[in-house]
ROTIKOL-156159 format. One record per atom (N, C-alpha, C, O, CB): z, x, y; atom name. Coordinates in nm, 3 decimals, padded with zeros to 5 digits. Each point is the difference from the previous one (the first is absolute). Glycine has a CB too. Example, Ala and Ser with C-alpha at 12.3 -4.5 7.8 and 13.67 -1.06 7.14 Angstrom:
<<00.780,01.319,-00.569>,N> <<00.000,-00.089,00.119>,CA> <<00.000,00.090,00.120>,C> <<00.066,00.104,-00.002>,O> <<00.059,-00.293,-00.115>,CB> <<-00.197,00.154,00.222>,N> <<00.006,00.082,00.119>,CA> <<00.073,-00.077,00.109>,C> <<00.017,00.051,00.111>,O> <<-00.232,00.067,-00.174>,CB> 
This chain:
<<04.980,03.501,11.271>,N> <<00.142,00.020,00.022>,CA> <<00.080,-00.041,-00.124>,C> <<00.088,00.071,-00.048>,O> <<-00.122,-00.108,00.293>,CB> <<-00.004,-00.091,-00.295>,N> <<00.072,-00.039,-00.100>,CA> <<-00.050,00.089,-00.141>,C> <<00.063,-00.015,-00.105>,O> <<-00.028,-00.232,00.239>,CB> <<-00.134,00.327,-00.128>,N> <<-00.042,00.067,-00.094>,CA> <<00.116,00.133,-00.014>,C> <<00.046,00.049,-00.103>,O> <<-00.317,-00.150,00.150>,CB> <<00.298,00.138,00.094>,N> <<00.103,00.123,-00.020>,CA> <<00.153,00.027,-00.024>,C> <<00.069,00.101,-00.003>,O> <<-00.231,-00.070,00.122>,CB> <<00.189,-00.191,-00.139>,N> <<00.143,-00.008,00.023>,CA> <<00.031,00.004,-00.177>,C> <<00.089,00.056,-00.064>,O> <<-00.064,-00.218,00.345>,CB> <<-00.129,00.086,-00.321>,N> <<-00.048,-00.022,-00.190>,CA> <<00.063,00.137,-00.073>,C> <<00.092,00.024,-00.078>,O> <<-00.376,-00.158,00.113>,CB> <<00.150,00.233,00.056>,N> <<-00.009,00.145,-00.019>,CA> <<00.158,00.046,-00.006>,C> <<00.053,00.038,-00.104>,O> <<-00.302,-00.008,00.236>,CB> <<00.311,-00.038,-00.015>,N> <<00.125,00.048,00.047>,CA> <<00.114,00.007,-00.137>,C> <<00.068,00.090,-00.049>,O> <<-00.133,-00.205,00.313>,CB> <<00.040,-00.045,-00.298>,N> <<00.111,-00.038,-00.059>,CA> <<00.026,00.044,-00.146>,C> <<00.098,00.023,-00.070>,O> <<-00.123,-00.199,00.227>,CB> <<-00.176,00.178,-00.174>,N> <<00.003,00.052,-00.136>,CA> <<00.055,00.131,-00.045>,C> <<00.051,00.025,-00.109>,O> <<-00.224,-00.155,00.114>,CB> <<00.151,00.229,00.120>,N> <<00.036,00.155,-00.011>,CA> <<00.122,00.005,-00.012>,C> <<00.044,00.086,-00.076>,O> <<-00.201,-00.001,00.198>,CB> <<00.251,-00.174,-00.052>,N> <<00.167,00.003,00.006>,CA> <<00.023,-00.083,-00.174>,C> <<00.089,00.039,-00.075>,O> <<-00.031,-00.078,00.428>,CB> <<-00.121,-00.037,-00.378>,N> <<00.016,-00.054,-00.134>,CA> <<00.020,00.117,-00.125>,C> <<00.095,00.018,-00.077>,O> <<-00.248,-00.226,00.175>,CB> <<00.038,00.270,-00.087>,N> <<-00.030,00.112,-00.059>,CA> <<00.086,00.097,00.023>,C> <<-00.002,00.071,-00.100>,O> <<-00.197,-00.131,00.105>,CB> <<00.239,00.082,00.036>,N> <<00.105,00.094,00.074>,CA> <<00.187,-00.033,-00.079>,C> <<00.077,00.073,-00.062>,O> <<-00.277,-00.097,00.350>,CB> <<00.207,-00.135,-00.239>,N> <<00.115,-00.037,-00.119>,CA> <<-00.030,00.020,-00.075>,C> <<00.053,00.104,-00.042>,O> <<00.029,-00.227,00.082>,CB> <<-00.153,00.081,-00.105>,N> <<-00.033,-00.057,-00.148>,CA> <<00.037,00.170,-00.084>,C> <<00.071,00.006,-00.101>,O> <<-00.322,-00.253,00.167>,CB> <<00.187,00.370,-00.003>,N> <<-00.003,00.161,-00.030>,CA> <<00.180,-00.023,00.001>,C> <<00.065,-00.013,-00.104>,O> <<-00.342,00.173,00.254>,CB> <<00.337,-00.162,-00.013>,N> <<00.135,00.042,00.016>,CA> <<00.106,-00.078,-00.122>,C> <<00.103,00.048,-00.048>,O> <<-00.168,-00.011,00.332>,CB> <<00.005,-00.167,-00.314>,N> <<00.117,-00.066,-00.066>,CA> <<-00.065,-00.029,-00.173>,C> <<00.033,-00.090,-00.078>,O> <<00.079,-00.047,00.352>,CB> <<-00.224,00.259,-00.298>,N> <<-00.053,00.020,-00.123>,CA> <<00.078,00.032,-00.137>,C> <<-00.036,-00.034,-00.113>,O> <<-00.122,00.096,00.273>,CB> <<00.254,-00.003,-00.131>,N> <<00.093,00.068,-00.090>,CA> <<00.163,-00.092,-00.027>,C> <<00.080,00.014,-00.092>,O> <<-00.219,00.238,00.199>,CB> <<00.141,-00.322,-00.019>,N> <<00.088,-00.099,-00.009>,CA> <<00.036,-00.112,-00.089>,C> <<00.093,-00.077,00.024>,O> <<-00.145,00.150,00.145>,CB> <<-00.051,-00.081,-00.310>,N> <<-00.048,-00.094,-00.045>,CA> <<00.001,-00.112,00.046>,C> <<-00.002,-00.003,00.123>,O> <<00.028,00.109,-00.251>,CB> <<-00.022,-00.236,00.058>,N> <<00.002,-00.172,00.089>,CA> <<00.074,00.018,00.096>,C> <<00.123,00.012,00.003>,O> <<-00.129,-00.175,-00.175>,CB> <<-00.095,00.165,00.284>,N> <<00.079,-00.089,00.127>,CA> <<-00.127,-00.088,00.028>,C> <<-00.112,00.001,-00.051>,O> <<00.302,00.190,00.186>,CB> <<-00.129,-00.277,-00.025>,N> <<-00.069,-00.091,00.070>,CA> <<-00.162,00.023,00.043>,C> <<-00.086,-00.087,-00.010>,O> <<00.327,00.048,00.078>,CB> <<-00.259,00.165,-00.023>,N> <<-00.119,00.044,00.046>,CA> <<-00.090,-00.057,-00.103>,C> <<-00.077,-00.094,00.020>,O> <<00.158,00.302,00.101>,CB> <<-00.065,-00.144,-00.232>,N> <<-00.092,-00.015,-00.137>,CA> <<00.018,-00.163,-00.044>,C> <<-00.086,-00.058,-00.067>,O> <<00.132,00.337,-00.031>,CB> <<00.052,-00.330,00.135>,N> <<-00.026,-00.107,-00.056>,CA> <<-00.073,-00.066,00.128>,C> <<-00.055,-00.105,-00.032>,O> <<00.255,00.102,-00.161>,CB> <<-00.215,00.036,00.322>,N> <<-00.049,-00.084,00.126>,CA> <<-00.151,00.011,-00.046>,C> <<-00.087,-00.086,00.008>,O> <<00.278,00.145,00.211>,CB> <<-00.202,00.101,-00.283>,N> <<-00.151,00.017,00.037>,CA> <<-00.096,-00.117,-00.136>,C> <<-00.096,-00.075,00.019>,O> <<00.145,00.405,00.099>,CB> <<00.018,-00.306,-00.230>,N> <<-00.036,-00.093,-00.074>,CA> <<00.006,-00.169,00.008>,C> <<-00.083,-00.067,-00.061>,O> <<00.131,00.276,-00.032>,CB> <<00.035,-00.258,00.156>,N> <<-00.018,-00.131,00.016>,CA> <<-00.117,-00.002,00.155>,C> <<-00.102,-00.068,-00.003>,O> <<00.391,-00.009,-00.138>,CB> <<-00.257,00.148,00.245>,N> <<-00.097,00.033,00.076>,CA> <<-00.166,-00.051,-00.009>,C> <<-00.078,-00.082,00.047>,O> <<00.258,00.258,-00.050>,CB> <<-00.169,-00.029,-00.122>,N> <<-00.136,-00.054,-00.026>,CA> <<-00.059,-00.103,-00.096>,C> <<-00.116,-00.035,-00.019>,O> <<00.116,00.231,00.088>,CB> <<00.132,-00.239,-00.132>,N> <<-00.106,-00.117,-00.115>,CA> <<-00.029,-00.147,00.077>,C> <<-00.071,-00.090,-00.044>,O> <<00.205,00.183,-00.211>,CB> <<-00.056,-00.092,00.385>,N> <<-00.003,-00.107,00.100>,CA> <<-00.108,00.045,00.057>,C> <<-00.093,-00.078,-00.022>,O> <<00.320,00.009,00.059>,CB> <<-00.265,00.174,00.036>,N> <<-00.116,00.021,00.031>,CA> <<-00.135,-00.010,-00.043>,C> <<-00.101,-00.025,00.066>,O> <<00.247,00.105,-00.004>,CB> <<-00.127,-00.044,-00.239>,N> <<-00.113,-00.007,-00.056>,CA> <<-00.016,-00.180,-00.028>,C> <<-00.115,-00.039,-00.020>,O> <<00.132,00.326,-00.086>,CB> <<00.085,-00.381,00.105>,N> <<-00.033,-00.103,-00.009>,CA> <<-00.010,-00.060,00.091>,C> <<-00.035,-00.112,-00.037>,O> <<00.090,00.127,-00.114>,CB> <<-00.043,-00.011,00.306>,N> <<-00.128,-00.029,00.120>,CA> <<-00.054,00.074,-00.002>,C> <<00.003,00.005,00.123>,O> <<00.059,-00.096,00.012>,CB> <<-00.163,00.226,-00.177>,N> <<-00.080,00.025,-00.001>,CA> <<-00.127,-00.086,-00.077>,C> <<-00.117,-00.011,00.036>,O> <<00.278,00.191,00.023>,CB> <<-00.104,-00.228,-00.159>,N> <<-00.046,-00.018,-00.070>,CA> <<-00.083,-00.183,00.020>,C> <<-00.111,-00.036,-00.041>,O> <<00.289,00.268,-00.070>,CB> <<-00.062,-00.324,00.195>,N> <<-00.028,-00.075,00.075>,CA> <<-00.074,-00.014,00.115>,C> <<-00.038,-00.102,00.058>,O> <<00.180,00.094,-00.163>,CB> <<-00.156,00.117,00.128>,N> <<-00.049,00.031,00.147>,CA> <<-00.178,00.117,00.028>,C> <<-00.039,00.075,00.090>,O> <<00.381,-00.092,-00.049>,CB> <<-00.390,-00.023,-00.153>,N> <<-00.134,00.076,-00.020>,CA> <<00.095,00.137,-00.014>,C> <<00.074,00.047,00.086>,O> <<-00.306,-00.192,00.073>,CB> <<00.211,00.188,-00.282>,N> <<00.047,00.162,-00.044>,CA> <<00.011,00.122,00.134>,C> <<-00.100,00.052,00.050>,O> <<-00.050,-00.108,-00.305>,CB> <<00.204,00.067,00.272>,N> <<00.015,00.167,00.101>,CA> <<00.110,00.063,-00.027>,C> <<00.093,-00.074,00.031>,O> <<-00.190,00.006,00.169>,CB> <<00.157,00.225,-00.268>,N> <<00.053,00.073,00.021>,CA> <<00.105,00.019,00.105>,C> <<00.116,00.041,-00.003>,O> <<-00.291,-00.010,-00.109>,CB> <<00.098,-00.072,00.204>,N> <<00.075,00.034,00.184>,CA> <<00.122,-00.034,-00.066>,C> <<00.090,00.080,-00.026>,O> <<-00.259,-00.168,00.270>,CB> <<00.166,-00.079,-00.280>,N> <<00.162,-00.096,00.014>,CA> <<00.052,00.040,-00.150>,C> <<00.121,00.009,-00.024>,O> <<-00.190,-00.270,00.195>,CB> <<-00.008,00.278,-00.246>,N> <<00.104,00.092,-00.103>,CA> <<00.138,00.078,00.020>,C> <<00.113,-00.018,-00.047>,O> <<-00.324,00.044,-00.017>,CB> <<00.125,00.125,00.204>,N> <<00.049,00.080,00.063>,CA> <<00.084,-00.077,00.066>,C> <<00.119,00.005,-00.032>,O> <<-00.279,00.146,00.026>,CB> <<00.132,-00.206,00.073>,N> <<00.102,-00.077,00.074>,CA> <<00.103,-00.047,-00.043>,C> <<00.105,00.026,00.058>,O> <<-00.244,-00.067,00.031>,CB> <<00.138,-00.026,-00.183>,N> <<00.138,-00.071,-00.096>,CA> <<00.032,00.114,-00.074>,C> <<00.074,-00.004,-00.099>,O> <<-00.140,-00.254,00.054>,CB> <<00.036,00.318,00.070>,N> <<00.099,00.125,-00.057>,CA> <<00.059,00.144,00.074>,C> <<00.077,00.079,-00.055>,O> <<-00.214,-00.167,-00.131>,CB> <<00.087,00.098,00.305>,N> <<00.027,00.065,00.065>,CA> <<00.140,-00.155,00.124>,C> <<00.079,00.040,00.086>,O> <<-00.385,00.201,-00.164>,CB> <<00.291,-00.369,00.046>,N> <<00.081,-00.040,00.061>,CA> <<00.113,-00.019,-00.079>,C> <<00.106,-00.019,00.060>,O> <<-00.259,-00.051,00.079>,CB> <<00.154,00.070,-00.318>,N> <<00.080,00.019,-00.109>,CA> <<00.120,00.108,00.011>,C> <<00.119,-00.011,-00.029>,O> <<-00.329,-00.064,-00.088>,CB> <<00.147,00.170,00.162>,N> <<00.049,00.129,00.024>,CA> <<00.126,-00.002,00.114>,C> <<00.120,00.009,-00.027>,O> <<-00.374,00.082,-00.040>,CB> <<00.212,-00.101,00.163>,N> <<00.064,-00.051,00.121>,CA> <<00.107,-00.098,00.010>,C> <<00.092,00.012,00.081>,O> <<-00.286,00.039,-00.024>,CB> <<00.181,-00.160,-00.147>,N> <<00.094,-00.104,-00.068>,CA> <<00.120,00.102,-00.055>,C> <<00.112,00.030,00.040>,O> <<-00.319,-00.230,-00.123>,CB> <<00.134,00.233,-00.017>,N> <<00.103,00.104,-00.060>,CA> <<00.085,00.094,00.032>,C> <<00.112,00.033,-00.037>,O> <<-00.237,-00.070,-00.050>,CB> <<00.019,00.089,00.192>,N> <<00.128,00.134,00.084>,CA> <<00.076,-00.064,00.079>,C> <<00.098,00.070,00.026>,O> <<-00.236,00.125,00.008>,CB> <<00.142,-00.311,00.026>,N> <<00.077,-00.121,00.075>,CA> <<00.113,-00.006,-00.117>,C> <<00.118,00.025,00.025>,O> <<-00.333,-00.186,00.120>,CB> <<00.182,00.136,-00.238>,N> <<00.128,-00.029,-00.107>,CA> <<00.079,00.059,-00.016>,C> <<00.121,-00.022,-00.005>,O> <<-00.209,-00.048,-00.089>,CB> <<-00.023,00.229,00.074>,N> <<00.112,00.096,-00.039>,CA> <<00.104,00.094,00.121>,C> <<00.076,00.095,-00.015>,O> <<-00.261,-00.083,-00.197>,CB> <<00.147,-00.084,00.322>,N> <<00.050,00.060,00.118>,CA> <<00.126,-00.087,00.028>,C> <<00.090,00.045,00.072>,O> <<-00.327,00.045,00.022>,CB> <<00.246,-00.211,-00.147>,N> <<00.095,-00.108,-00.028>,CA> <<00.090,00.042,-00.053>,C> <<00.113,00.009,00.048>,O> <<-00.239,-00.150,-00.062>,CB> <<00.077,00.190,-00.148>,N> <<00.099,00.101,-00.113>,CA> <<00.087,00.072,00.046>,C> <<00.121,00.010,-00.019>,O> <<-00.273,00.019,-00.107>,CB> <<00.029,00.057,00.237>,N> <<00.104,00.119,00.032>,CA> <<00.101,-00.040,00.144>,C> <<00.056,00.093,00.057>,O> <<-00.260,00.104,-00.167>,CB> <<00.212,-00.269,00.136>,N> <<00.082,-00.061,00.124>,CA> <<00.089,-00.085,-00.073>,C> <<00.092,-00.023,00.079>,O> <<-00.269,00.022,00.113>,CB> <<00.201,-00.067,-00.314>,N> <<00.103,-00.077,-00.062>,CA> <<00.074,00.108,-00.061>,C> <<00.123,00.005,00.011>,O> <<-00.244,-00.224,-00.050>,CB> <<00.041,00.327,-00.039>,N> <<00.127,00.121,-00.063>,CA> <<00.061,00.069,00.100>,C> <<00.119,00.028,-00.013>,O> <<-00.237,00.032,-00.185>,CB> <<00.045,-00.022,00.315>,N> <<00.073,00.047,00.092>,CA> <<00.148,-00.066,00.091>,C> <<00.111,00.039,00.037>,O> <<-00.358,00.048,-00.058>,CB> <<00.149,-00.231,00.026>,N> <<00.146,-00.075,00.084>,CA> <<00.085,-00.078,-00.090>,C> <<00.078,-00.092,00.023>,O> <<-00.205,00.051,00.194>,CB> <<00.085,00.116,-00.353>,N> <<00.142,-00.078,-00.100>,CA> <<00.078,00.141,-00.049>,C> <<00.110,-00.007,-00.056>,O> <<-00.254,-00.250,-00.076>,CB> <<00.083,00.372,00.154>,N> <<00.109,00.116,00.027>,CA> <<00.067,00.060,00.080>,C> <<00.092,00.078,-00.023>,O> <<-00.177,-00.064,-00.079>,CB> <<00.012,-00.068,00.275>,N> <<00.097,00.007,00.064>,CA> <<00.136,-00.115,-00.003>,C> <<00.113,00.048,-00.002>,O> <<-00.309,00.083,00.113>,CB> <<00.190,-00.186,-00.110>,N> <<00.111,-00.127,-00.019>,CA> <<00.096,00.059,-00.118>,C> <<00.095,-00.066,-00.042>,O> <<-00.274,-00.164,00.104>,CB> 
């Protein structure tokens, strides 16, 4: 179960990451990179595996679109006002 939700998240990751490609710097790219260098350093603590690589970076990601969903709710409710 917990294997498919991994799966899930990664496909929707992948999925931003395509949609907000052309956008240059936003958050995404910077989530996915700090993501994973946190990941690779418990991986790295933690007997080497890939999995949590993926993981800290597919949860990097997610951080990020959280942010940038922030962005877009502060420009919005500082132009309506």
């Amino acid at each position: 179960m917990t294997n498919n939700i991994w799966i899930i998240l990664g496909i929707i990751s992948i999925i931003l990451l395509a949609v907000y490609f052309r956008r240059g710097r936003n958050a995404l790219w910077g989530g996915l990179t700090a993501g994973a260098i946190i990941g690779f350093i418990i991986a790295l603590f933690s007997g080497f595996n890939w999995y949590i690589v993926g993981k800290g970076a597919i949860s990097g990601i997610m951080v990020g679109f959280a942010a940038e969903l922030l962005g877009m709710l502060s420009d919005y409710l500082r132009k309506k006002t």
